[in-house]
Every structure is written in C-alpha cells, then in structure tokens.
N, C-alpha and C positions, 0 to 999 in steps of 0.2 A: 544758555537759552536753548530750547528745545528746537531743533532745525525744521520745521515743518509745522505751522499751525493752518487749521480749521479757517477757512474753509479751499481748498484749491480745486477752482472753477477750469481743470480742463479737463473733461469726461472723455471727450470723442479725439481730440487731438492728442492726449495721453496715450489712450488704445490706440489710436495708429500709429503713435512712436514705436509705444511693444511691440505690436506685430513685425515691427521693421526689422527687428535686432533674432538676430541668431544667438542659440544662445552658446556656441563655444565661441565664436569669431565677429559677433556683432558687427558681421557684414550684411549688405543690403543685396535681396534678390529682388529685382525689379520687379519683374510680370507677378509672382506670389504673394507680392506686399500688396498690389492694386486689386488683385482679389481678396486678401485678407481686408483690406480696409474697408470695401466695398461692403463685403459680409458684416463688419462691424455697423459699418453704419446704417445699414438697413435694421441689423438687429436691434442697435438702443435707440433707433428711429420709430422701431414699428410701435403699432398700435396696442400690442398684448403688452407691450410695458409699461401705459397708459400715463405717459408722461415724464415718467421716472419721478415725481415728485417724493421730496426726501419725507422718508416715513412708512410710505405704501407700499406695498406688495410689489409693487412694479420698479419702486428704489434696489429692490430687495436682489429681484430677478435680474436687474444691473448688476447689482454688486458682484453678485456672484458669475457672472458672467466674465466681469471685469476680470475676477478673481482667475478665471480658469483661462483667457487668454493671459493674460501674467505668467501664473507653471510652463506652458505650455512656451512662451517666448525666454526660460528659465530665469526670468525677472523672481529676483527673493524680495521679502518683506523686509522693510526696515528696523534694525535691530534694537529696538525701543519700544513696538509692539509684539504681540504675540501673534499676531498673522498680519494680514493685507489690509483689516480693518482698522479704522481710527473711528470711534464713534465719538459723536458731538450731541449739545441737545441744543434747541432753540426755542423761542416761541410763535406758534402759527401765527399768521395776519388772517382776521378776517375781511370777509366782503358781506354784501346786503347791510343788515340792519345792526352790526356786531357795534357801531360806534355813531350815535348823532348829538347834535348840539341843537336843542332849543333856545331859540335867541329871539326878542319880536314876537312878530307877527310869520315868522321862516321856523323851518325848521331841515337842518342839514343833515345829511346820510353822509354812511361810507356808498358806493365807493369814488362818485363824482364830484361829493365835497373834501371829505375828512380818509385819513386811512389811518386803522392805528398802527402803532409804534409799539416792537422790541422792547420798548421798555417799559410800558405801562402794566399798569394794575388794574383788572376789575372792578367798575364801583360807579355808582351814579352822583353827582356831588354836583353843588350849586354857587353861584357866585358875582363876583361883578369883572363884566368884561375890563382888564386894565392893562394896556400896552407897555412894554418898557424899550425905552427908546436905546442907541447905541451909549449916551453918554453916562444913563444911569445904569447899565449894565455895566461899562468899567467901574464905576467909581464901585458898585458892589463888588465888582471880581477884586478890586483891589482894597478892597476892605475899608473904602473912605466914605461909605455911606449903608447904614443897615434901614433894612425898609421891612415895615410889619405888611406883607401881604394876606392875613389873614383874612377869608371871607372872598379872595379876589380868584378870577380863574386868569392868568399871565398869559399873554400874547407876546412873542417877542420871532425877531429874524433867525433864523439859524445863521445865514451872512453872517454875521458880529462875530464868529465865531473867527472866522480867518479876519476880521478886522482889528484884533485884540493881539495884543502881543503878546502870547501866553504858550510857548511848545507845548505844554502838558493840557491844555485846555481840547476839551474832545467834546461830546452832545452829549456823555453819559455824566460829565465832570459839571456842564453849565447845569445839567435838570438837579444834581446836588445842590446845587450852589442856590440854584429858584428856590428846591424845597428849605434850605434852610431860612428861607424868608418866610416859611409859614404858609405860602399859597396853597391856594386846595387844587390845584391841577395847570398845565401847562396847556399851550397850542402853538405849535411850531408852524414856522411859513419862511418859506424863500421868495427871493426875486432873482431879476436877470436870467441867466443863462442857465443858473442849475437846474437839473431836474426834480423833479417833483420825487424829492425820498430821502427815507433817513437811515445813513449807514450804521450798521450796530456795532457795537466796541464791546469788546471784551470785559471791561472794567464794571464791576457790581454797583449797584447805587444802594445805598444804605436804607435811604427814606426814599420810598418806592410811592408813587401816584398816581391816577390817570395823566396820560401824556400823548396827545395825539397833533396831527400832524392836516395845517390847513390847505385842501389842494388850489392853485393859483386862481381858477376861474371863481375862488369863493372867497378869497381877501375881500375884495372888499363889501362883500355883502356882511362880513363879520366886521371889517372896520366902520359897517354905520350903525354899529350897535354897542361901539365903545363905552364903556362907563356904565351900563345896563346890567341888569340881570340875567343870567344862561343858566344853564341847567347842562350838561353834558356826559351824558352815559356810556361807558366804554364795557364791552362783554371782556369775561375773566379770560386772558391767553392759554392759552392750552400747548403744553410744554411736550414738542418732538423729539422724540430719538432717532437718530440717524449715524449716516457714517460716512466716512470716505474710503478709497480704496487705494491705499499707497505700494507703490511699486520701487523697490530698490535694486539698483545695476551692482554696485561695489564701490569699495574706497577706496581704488589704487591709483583711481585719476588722480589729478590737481585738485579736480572740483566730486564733489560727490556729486551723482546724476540721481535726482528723486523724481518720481514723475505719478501723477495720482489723479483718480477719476472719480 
C-alpha cells in the first residue's frame, strides 16, 4: 500500500514542523523557529497568494515555497516521487447557477439549496421525484429486491449509509448500486448532526450521472414535491490538477516521519 495518499490537509502546521528541525541534529532553536514560523505564516497567509486555492497561480507560489523551506530545513522527498510534488486531480464544485432543480411551482439553485458533488456528470435530465426509504435500500444492497427506476430522479439519506451493515459500502459504491436500477439521476440529503457535505472516495463509478446533493434548509420544499415531475441540471465538472508538497526526514526511526503541505 503506497504510504501516503492524497490529500493531506496540514499546509501551515507541516511548514512549521520543517522549520523546527535542523538539518544535521534535528534539534529545536527556540527564538529562530518563532520567527521562522511567523514568516511562514504571514507568507501562505498573505493576500498575493490569493487563497492558495488548488490549481491557481497562488497554489503554485505555495508549493514552491513549501518546496524551498523544505531544502533549506534538509527535509528530502519521499523516495517514491521524483521531487516534493505529488500531484492529484479532482473535480471543481461550482456556485451561482452551475446546478438547479425545477420542481412545482420553485425552482432551486446552488448554492443555498443544492451543491453539486465529486461525482456527478454534466447533463440536464428529467423525471419523477421518487424517495427510497432505509428498508428498500437494504433489501436492494442485498440483492432481495430489484426495482426498475427508470424515468425516476431518487432521493434517498446519505444516513443509511452507516445504518447498513456493509464495511465496503462508501457514497461512491451506493450511487453504483442506485445507477444500476436504471435512475436518471440521484439527490443526496442528511439529517441530524452531519453536515451539509459529501466526502469524495477514491473509488470510480462505472455508470456515471448527475448526482447532487440537497442542502438541509431545502428537504423539505423537495419532499412536497414527491412523486412529481423535476427537471434538474447539473454544469459539466471541470477536472483540476494539483499537488501536494511532501516532505520526508528518513527511515531510521521506528516510525518513518512524512509530513506534507
């Protein structure tokens, strides 16, 4: 298993690790670490890097920044890339008007109602709103009932997800399992305490659809339109390249120390 995957979210706390470490004796200099860190943080704070958002000029000006406190604290690359970089790709989310459901007499936007989702495909598609509840979602996962969703657009919990007994069962593994019923498009929604979002998994989906995600203030303006007609248009994702910036100390500890921004 490859030691190290996509995506590790410590940018600022990473680079103030490096800075800390010497590189013959990876001893700590108090007073020069609090100015080094200092300087770090203003710099991937400031505003000429205009976010750091992965992709942009201002990811970029990170990286390499990352990159050269790294040599500098004699942090090497890990020996499975060719340098400090690991590059990934993703698909953008949009906001404004990239995703809405006509339903009724309403009609829903990103980004107050709907947001799309990682895994969706571009495409306008129409159909009838149709819920599936927790119990006919198992008896599908477990292969005791097939249901021709053709024509329908599926509403369903993401919840069920951890209410199912299923280790291997993930969001990218249920929207296979929906598309195999023939549906023309999915709408994800939570309850309780989760938040409003859907983590993306590694895993490909074969039969690829629209697939967006209902924000909580908008259940139920969608749940009085069950059994109806919709209409729901999702814009084509637009596939980022990016990177990360991994930093490697050595293997002679216990543990190997990886640390990346």
């Amino acid at each position: 298993m490859n030691p190290f995957k996509p995506i590790i979210k410590t940018l600022i706390p990473a680079l103030i690790i490096a800075t800390s470490l010497n590189a013959q004796s990876y001893q700590f200099d108090f007073e020069p670490t609090l100015q080094r860190m200092s300087r770090d943080v203003r710099t991937l704070a400031s505003d000429s890097l205009m976010g750091r958002e992965p992709g942009t000029p201002g990811e970029k000006m990170a990286a390499t920044y990352i990159e050269k406190q790294f040599k500098q604290a004699g942090i090497l690359y890990h020996p499975q890339l060719k340098d400090y970089k690991q590059q990934f790709c993703f698909n953008k989310s949009f906001y404004g008007d990239s995703v809405w459901l006509a339903i009724g007499n309403d009609t829903l936007f990103t980004y107050d109602h709907l947001y799309q989702t990682h895994y969706t495909v571009g495409d306008t598609i129409s159909g009838t709103l149709t819920n599936i509840s927790l119990d006919t979602l198992k008896k599908i996962i477990k292969n005791d009932e097939t249901i021709d969703y053709t024509g329908k657009i599926v509403i369903t919990n993401l919840n069920y997800i951890d209410s199912i007994v299923d280790k291997e069962l993930n969001t990218s593994k249920l929207i296979q399992i929906l598309a195999n019923q023939n549906c023309e498009g999915i709408l994800f929604y939570r309850t309780g305490s989760f938040p409003d979002r859907i983590w993306s998994h590694s895993t490909l989906i074969e039969k690829q659809m629209p697939v967006a995600y209902i924000a909580r203030p908008s259940i139920d303006t969608v749940f009085n339109y069950l059994n109806t007609e919709a209409t729901l248009a999702i814009q084509e994702p637009v596939k980022i390249a990016a990177s990360n910036v991994i930093g490697y100390i050595d293997n002679k500890a216990d543990k190997t120390v990886i640390i990346g921004g």
